[in-house]
C-alpha positions as CSV (number, residue, x, y, z in Angstrom):
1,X,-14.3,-8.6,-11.4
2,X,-14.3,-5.1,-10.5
3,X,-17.9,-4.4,-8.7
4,X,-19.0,-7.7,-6.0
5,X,-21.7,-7.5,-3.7
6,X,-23.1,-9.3,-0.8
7,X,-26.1,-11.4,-1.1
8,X,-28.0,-13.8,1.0
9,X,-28.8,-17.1,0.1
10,X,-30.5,-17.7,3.2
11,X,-30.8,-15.7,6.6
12,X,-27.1,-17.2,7.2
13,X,-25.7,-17.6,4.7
14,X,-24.4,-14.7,2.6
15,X,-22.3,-14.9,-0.5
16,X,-20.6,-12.6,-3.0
17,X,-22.0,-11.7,-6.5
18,X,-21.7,-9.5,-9.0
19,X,-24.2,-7.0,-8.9
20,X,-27.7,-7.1,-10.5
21,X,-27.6,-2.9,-11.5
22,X,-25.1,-0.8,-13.1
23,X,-22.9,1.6,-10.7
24,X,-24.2,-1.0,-7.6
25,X,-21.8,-3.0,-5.4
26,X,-18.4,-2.5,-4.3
27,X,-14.7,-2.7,-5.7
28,X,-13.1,-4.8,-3.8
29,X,-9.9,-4.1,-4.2
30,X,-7.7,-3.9,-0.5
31,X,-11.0,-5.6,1.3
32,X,-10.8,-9.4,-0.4
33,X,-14.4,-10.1,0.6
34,X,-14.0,-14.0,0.4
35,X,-12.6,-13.5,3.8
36,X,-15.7,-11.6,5.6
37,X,-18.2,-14.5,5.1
38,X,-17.8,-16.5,8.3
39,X,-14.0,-17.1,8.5
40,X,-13.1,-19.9,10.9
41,X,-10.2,-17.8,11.5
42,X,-11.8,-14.6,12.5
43,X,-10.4,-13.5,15.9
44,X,-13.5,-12.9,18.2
45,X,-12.4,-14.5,21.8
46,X,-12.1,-12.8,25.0
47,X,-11.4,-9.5,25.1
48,X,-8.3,-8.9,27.9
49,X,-8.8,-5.1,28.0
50,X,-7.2,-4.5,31.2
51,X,-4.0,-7.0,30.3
52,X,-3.7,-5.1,27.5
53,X,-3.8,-1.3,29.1
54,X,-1.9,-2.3,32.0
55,X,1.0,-2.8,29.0
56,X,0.6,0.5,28.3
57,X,0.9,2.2,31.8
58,X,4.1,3.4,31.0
59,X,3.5,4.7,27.5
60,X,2.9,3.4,24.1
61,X,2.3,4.5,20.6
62,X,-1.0,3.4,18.6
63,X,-0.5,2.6,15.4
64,X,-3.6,2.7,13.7
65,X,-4.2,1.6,9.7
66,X,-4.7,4.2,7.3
67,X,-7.4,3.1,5.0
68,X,-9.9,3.4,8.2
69,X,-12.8,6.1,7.6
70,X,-11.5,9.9,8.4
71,X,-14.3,9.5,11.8
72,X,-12.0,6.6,12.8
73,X,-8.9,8.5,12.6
74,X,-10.1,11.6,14.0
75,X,-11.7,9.7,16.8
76,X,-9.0,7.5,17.6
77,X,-6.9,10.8,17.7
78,X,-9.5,12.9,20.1
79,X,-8.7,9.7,22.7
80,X,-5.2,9.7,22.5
81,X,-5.2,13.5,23.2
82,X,-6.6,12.7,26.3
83,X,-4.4,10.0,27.4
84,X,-1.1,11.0,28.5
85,X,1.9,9.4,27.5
86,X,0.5,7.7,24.4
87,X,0.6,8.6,20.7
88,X,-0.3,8.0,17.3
89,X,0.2,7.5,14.3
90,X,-1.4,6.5,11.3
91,X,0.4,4.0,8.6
92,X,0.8,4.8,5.4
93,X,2.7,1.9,2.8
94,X,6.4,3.7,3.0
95,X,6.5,4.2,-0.9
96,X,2.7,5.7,-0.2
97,X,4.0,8.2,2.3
98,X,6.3,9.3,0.7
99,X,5.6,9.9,-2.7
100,X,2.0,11.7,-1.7
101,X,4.4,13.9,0.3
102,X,6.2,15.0,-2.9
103,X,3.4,15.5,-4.7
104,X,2.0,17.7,-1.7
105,X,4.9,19.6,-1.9
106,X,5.1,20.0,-5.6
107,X,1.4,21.6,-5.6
108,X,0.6,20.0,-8.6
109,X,-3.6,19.1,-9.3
110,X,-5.0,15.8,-8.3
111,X,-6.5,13.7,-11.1
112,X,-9.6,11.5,-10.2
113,X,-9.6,8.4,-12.4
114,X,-12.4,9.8,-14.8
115,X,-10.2,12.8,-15.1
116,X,-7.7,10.5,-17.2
117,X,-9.8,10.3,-19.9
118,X,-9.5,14.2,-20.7
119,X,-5.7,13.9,-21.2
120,X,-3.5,14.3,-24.0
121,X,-0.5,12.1,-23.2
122,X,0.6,10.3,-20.2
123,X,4.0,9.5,-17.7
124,X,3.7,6.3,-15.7
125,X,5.9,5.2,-13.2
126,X,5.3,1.8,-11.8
127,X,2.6,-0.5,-13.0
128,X,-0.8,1.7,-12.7
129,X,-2.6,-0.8,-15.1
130,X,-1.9,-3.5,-12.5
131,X,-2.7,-1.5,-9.3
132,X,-5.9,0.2,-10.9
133,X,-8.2,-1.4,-13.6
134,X,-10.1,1.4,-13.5
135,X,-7.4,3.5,-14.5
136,X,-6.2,1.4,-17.5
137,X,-9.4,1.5,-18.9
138,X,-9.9,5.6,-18.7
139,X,-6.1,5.9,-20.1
140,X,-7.1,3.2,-23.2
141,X,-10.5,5.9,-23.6
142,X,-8.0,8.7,-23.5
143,X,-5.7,7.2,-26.0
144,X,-8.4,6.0,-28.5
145,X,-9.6,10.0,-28.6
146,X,-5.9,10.7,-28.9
147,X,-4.8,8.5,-31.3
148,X,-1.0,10.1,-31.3
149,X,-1.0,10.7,-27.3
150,X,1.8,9.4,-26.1
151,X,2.2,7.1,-23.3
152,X,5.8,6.8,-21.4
153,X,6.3,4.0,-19.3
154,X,9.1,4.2,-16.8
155,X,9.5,1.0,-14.4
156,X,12.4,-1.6,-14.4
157,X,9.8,-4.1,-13.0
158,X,8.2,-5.8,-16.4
159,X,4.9,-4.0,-16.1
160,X,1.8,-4.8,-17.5
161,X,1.4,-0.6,-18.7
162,X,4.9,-1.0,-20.4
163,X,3.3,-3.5,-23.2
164,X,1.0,-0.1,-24.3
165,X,3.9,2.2,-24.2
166,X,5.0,4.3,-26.9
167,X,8.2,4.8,-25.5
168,X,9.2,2.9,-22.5
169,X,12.3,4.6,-20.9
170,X,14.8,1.7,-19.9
171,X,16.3,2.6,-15.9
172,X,18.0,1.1,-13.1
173,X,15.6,0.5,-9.8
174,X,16.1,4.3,-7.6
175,X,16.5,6.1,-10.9
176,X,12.7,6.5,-11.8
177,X,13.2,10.4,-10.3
178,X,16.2,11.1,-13.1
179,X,14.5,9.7,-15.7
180,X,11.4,11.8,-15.2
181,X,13.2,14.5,-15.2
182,X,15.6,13.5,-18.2
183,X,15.6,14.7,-22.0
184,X,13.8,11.7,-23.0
185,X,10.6,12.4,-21.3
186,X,10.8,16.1,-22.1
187,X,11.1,15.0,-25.8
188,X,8.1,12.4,-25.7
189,X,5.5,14.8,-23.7
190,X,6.7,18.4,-25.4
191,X,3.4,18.9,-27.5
192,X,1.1,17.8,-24.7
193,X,-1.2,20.1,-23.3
194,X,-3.2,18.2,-20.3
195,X,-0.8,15.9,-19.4
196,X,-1.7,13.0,-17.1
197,X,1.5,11.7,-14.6
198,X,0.4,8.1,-13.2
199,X,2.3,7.0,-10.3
200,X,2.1,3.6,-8.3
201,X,4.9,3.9,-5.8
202,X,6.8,0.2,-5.5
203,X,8.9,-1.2,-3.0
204,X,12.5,-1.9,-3.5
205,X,13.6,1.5,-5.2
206,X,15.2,3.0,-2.1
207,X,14.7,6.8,-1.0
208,X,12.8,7.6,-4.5
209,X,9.4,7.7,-4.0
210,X,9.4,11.8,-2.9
211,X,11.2,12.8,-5.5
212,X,9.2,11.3,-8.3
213,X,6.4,12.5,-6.3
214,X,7.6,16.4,-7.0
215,X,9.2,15.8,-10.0
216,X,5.2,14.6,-11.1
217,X,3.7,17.5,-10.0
218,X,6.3,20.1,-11.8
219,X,6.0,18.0,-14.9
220,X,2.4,17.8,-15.2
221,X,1.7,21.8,-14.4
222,X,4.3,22.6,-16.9
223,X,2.0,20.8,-19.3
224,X,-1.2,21.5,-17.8
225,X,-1.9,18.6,-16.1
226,X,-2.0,16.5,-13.6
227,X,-0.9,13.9,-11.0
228,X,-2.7,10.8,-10.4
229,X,-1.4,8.2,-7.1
230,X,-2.6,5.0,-7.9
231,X,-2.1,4.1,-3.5
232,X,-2.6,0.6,-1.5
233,X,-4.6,2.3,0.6
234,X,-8.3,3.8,0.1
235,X,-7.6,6.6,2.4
236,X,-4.1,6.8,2.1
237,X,-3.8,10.5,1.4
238,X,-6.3,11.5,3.8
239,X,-3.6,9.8,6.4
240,X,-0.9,11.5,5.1
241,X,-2.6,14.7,5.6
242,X,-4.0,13.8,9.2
243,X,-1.1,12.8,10.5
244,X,0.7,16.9,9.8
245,X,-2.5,18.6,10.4
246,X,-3.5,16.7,13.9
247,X,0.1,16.8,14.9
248,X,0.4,12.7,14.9
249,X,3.4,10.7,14.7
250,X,5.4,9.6,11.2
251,X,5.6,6.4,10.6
252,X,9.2,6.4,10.6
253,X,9.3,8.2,14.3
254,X,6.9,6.0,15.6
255,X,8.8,2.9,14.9
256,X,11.8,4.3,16.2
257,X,11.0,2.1,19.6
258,X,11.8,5.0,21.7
259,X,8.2,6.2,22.3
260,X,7.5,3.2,25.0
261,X,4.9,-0.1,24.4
262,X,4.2,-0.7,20.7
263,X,0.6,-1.1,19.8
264,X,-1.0,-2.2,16.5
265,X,-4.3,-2.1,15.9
266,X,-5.8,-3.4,12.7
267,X,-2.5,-3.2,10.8
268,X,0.1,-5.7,10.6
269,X,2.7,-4.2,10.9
270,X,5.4,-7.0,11.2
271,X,4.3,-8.0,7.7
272,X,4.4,-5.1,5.9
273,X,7.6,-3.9,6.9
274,X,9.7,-7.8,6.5
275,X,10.7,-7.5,10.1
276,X,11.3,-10.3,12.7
277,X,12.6,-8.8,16.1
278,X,10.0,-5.8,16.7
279,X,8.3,-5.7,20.0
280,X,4.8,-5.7,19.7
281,X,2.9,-6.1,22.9
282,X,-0.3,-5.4,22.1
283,X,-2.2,-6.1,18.9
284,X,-5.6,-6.1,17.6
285,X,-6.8,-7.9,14.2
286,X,-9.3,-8.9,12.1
287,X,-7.5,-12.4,11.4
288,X,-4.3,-14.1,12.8
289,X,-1.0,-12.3,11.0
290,X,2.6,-12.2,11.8
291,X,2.0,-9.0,14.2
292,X,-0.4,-11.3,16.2
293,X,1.7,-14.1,16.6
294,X,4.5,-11.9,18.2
295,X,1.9,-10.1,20.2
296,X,1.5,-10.8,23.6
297,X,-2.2,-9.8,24.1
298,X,-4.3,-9.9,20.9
299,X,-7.2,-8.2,20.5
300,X,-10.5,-8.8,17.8
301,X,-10.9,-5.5,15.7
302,X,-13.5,-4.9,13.1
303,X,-12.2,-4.5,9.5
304,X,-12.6,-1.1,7.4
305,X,-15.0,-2.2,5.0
306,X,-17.2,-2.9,7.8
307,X,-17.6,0.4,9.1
308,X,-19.3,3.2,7.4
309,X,-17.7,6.6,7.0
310,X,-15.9,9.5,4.7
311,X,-12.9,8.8,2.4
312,X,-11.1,11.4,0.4
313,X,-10.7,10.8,-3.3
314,X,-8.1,12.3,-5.2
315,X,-7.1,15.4,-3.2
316,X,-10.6,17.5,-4.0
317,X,-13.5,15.5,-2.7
318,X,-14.8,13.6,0.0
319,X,-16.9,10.2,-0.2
320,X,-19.7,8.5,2.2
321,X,-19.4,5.1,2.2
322,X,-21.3,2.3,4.2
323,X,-20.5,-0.4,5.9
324,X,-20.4,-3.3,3.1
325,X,-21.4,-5.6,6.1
326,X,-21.1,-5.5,10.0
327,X,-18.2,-6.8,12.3
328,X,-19.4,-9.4,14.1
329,X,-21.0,-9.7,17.7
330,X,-18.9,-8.0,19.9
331,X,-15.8,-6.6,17.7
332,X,-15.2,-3.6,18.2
333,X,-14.2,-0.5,15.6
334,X,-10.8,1.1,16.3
335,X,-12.0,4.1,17.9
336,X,-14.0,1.8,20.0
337,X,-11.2,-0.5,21.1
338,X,-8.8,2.7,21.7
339,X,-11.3,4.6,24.2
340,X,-12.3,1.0,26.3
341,X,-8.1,0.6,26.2
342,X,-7.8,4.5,27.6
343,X,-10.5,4.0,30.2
344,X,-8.7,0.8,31.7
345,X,-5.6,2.6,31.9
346,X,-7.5,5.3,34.2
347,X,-7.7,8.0,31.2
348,X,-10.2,11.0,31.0
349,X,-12.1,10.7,27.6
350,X,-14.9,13.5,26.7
351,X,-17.7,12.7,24.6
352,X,-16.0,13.0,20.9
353,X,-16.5,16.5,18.7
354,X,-17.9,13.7,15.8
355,X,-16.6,16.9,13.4
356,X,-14.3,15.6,10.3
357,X,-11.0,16.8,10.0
358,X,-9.8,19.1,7.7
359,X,-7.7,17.2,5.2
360,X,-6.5,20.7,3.5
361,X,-3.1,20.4,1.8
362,X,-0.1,20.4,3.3
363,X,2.5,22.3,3.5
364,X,5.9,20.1,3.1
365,X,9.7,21.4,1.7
366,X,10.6,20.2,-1.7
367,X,12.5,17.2,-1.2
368,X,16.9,16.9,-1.3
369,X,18.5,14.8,-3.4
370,X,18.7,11.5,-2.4
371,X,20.8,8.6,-4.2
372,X,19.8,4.8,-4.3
373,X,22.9,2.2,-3.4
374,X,22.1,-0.7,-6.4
375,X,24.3,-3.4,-5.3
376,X,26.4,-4.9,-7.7
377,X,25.0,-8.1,-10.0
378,X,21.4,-8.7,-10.3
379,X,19.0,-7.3,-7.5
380,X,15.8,-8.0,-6.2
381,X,12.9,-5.1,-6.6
382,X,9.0,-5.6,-5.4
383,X,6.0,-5.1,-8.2
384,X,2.6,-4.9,-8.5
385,X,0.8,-7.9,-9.6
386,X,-3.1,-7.5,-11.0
387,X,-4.0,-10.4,-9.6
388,X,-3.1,-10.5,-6.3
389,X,-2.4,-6.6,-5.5
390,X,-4.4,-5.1,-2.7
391,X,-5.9,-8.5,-2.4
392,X,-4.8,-8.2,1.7
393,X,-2.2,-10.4,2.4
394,X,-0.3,-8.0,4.3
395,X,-2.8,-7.6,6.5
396,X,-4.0,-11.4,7.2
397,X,-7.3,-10.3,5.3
398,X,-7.2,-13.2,2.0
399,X,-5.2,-16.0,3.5
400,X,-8.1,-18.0,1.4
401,X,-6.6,-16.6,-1.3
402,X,-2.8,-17.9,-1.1
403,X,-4.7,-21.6,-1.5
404,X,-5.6,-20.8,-5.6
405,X,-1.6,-19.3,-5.7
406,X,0.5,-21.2,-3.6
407,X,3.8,-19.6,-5.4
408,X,4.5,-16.4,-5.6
409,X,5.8,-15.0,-8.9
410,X,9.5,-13.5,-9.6
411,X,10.0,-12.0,-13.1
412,X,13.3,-11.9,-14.6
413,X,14.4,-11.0,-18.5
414,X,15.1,-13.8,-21.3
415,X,18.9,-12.7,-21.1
416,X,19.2,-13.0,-17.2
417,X,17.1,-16.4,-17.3
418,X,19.3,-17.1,-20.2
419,X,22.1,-16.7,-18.6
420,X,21.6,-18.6,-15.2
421,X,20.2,-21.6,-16.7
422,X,16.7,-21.1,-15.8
423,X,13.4,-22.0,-17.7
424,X,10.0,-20.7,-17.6
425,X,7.3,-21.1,-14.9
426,X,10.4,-22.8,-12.9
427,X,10.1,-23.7,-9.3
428,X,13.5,-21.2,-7.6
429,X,15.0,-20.6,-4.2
430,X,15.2,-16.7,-3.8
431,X,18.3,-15.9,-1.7
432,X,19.2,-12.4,-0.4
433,X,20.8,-11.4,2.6
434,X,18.0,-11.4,4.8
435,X,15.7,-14.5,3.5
436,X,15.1,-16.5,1.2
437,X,11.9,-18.8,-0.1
438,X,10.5,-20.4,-2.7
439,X,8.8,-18.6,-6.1
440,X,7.3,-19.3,-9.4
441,X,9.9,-18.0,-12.1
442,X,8.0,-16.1,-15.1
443,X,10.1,-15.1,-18.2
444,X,9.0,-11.5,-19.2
445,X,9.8,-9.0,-22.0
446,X,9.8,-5.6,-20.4
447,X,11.5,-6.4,-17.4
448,X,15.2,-4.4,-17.2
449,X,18.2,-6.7,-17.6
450,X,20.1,-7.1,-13.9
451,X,16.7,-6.5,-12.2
452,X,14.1,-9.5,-10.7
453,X,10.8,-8.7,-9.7
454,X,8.8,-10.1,-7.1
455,X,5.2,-9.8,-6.6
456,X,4.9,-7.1,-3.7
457,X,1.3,-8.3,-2.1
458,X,3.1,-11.8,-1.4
459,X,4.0,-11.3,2.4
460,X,7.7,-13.3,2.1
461,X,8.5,-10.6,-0.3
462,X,8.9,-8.0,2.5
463,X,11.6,-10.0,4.2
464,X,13.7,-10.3,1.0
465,X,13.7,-6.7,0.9
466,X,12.6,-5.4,4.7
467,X,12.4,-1.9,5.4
468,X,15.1,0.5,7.0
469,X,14.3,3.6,8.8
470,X,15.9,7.0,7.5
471,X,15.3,8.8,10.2
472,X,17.4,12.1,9.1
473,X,14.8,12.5,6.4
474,X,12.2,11.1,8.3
475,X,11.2,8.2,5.7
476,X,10.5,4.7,5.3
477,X,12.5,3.0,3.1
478,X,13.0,-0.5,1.2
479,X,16.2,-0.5,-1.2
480,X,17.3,-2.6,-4.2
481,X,18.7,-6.0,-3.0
482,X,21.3,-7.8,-3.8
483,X,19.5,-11.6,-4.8
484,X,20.6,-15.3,-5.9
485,X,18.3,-17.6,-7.4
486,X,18.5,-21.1,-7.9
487,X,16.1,-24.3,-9.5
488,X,14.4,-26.8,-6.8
489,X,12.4,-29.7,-7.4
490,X,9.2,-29.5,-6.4
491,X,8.3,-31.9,-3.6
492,X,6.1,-34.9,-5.4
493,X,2.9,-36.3,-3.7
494,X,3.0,-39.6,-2.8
């Protein structure tokens, strides 16, 4: 399922196949290409330009998505330069963020997935077999040359990678950092000598992400290896990078609300962070999402797959990618919508440099300590689900998709379901102090006791767990949460 590409059955109308040669198409993961062909949905009405600038007369901040091209985000950052009184920033998913930060700071070498293959043993945190195919099948290669590698598994989520492991290290959600750095690693790694650390940063684990992020880094040179980020986005350390070296915004000071209008283009940012009472005036979008509906002018943006452009892989190298297919008649790239937003609103834009960025390393402090609060009883944590992750729901980008899985799936221990009464492939109520909805209960084996896992892609799932902003260490954050469950009938069809 891996490589798709676009074909024409006639002059309109395309489809998506898989590819007639080797090495040809496109992964689809974070694009969900069912949604580009001809979407009843897509947003392509009037353009209110000046509506829309004349909201951000008095200031605003931009935010802009991070798995854009790197000529996007330098572009959209030449404009803004030129426009008093506004800024950007570039949004990263919080556990992202945060955990490429740590391993920027821990200096430790990037691993490419075809690097994987050349290791001796592996760490994972979080489910990397889930968020990357790819890089379950170079770890399997790795471990079939290696046939005593071993492979720790650290997640209290019931991943997919823990099934493989040879030693699965059992921890609370927020202690992934203490166990990486515990005896029982060190033990389990101590003859390695290129040692892969896998990472896929999950929601729900509090302030950790940074942390494990260093922790990676110092394990894998003392072993020498590396660090692998298995991110949402395509470009997401790229973004992280941009936003130090072009002097943009966090994403945790830019949704402060004290920088003026809030503006979000191409990135729903109501959605991804579980919140209800942000002001967004302005937004722009591929497809209708929860940031458009609160939005009082909406704007039609193109998506990133259908612009061409340069993505860094891996910390070491750059790709060119092209545009899998083009936006339709009339909607306009990022960059493009910025600079016809700055010239309503009166600003001078030059003709832009069209030089890339430097996306050179950069230069953070090693992170404090930081403790996760796990509320008492059993809590609620977000996890990556192969079928569904990256597949764009935050983003409005596969609504098509929710039709084929209506529920979204909770994962909870045979001694938890045990113990509340509750049987397989159930139909719950999820309660926790901020929402609650309906979910598809799934009985799993590797799943900690006290700990339910929801699928993170399914949009509900960020209001069960919304983010908080930590503004004294300048994070993002979404903490372990306290949750109830219950059986419901499902509603019968008459």
């Amino acid at each position: 399922m891996c490589p798709m590409d676009v074909v024409w059955k006639a002059p309109d109308i395309p489809a998506v196949e898989y590819p007639s040669e080797a090495g040809a198409g496109l992964c689809p993961r974070g694009s969900a290409l069912g949604e580009l062909l001809a979407s009843p949905y897509r947003i392509r009405g009037s353009v209110d330009i000046e509506a829309a600038a004349g909201r951000m007369a008095g200031g605003a901040t931009v935010l802009i998505n991070a798995n854009l091209p790197l000529e996007e985000i330098a572009a959209a950052a030449e404009i803004v330069s030129a426009w008093n009184g506004v800024e950007l920033c570039c949004v990263v998913s919080p556990e992202d963020e945060q955990l490429l930060l740590g391993i920027e700071a821990g200096g430790a070498v990037y691993l490419a997935d075809d690097d994987l293959t050349g290791c001796d043993g592996f760490v994972v945190v979080g489910d990397v077999f889930a968020a990357n195919p790819r890089c379950a099948r170079n770890v399997m290669d790795a471990l079939a040359h290696h046939r005593r590698a071993p492979l720790v598994v650290i997640d209290a989520g019931g991943s997919v990678t823990a099934k493989f492991a040879t030693r699965r290290i059992i921890c609370r959600p927020g202690d992934e950092a203490d166990a990486l750095i515990g005896d029982e690693v060190a033990s389990a790694v101590e003859g390695c000598k290129r040692l892969g650390v896998i990472i896929s940063a999950e929601a729900g684990r509090g302030g950790v992400w940074r942390r494990v992020g260093y922790h990676a880094g110092e394990l894998a040179k003392s072993h020498g290896g590396g660090v692998s980020a298995q991110t949402v986005g395509a470009n997401a350390l790229a973004a992280v990078r941009l936003n130090k070296h072009l002097g943009l915004l966090s994403p945790a000071k830019a949704l402060k609300q004290d920088n003026g209008t809030l503006v979000a283009l191409g990135v729903d940012i109501l959605g991804m962070m579980g919140w209800a009472d942000v002001d967004v005036q302005v937004a722009a979008a591929a497809l209708p999402n929860r940031t458009t509906e609160s939005a009082q002018v909406v704007l039609p943006v193109a998506l990133a797959c259908e612009i061409s452009g340069t993505y860094l892989q891996a910390g070491t190298k750059t790709v060119q990618t092209s545009a899998l297919m083009l936006p339709p008649a009339g909607v306009p790239t990022v960059s493009e919508l910025l600079r016809a937003l700055a010239q309503a609103a009166g600003a001078n834009v030059p003709p832009l440099g069209g030089d890339l960025p430097t996306t050179d390393r950069v230069n953070v402090p090693a992170p404090d300590i930081t403790e996760t609060k796990v509320p008492d009883g059993r809590v609620l944590i977000a996890a990556r689900q192969a079928a569904r992750h990256g597949e764009g729901s935050l983003t409005a980008y596969a609504e098509w998709q929710k039709q084929s899985s209506p529920l979204p799936e909770i994962r909870i221990s045979q001694a938890d379901a045990a113990d509340l009464g509750l049987r397989d492939l159930a139909q719950i109520e999820v309660e926790t102090e901020s929402y609650k909805t309906i979910a598809r209960l799934r009985i799993v084996k590797y799943i900690s006791p006290g700990t339910l896992a929801i699928s993170e892609s399914y949009p509900e799932a960020r209001r069960l767990m919304p983010y908080v902003i930590d503004a004294e260490r300048d994070a993002i954050i979404s903490n372990p949460t306290a949750v109830s469950v219950r059986t419901v009938e499902p509603v019968k069809a008459h």
